[in-house]
C-alpha positions as CSV (number, residue, x, y, z in Angstrom):
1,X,71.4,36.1,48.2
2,X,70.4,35.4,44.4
3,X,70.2,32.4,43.5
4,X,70.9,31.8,39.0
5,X,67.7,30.3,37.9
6,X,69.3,29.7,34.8
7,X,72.7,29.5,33.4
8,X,73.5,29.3,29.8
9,X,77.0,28.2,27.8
10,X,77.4,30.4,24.5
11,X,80.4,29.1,23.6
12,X,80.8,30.2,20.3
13,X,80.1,33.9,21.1
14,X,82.0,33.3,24.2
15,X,79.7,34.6,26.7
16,X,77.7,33.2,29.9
17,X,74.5,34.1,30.5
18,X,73.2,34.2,33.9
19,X,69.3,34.9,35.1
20,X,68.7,35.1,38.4
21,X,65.8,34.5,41.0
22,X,65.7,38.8,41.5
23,X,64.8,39.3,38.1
24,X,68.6,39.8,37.3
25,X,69.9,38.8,34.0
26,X,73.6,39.2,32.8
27,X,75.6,38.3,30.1
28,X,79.1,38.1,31.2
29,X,82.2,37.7,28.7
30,X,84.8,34.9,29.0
31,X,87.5,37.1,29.1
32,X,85.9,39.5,31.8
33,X,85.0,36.2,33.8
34,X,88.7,34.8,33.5
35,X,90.3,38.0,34.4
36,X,88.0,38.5,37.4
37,X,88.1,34.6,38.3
38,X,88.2,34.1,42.1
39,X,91.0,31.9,41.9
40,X,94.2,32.3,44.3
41,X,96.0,32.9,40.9
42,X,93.9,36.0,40.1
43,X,92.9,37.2,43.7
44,X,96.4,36.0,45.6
45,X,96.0,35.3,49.4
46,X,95.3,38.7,51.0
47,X,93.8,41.7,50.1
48,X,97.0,43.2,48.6
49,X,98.0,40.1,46.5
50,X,95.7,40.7,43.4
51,X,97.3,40.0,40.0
52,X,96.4,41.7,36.7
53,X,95.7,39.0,34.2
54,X,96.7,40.4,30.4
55,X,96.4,38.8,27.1
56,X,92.8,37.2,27.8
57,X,91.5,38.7,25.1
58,X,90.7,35.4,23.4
59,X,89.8,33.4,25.4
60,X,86.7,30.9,25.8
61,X,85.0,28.7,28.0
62,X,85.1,25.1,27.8
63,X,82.7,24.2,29.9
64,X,80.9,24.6,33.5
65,X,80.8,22.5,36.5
66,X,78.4,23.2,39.5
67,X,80.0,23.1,43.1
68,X,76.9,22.2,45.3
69,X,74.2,24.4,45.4
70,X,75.9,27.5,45.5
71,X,78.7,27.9,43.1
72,X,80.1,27.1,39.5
73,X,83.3,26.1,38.4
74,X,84.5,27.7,34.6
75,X,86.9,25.7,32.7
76,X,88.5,28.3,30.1
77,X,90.1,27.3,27.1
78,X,93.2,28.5,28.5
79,X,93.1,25.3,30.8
80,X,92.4,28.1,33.8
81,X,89.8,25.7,35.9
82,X,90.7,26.5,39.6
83,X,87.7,29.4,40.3
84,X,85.1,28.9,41.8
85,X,82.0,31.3,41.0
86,X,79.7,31.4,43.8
87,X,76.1,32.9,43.0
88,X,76.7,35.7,45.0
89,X,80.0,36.8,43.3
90,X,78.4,36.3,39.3
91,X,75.7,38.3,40.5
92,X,78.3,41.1,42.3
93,X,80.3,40.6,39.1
94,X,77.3,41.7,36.4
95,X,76.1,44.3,38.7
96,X,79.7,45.9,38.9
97,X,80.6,44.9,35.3
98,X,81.5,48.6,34.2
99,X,83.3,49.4,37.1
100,X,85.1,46.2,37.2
101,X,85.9,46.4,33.7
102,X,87.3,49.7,33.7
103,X,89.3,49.1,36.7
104,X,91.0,46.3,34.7
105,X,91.3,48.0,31.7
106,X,93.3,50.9,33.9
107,X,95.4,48.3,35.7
108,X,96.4,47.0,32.5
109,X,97.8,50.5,31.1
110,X,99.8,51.2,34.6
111,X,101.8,48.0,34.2
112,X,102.1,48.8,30.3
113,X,100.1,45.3,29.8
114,X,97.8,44.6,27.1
115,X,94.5,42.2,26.5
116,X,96.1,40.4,23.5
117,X,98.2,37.4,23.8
């Protein structure tokens, strides 16, 4: 598993960027993080329980808390703080960005939902 060797708050520009020990370097959005969060209020309790997040658009990070050695916690502006990013999901998370992104993007049009508050 990759392990971040460094993670970096751009709170302003409202991004996180992430280098890893593979040579891997993202830079993830807050409002892609937030609506991919791996919190029970995102991800539900089962495989079919997933909920589309909408009018993220906006939104920033506050801050970051680590969780041991293998995991962050993001606290959005949005007072969202219950996810908890293991290294292993940021890193599945920037290499499955485009996909990711356009699933959301297409789950958002079938339930007539939009990225703005």
């Amino acid at each position: 598993m990759p392990v971040p060797t460094e993670l970096r708050l751009r709170r302003a520009e409202k991004l996180l960027e992430v280098d890893f020990d593979d040579g891997a370097r993202f830079v993830l959005p807050a409002e892609y993080l937030r609506v991919e969060s791996p919190s029970a209020e995102v991800q539900g309790h089962g495989p079919n329980e997933r909920k589309t997040i909408a009018g993220r658009r906006h939104v920033g990070m506050l801050g970051l808390e680590p969780v041991g050695n293998y995991a962050v916690r993001i606290l959005f502006d949005d007072l969202h703080d219950t996810g908890i990013f293991s290294w292993d999901y940021l890193h599945e998370l920037g290499r499955e960005r485009a996909t990711k992104w356009q699933a959301y993007l297409d789950a958002l049009h079938r339930q007539g939902l939009s990225r703005d508050p």
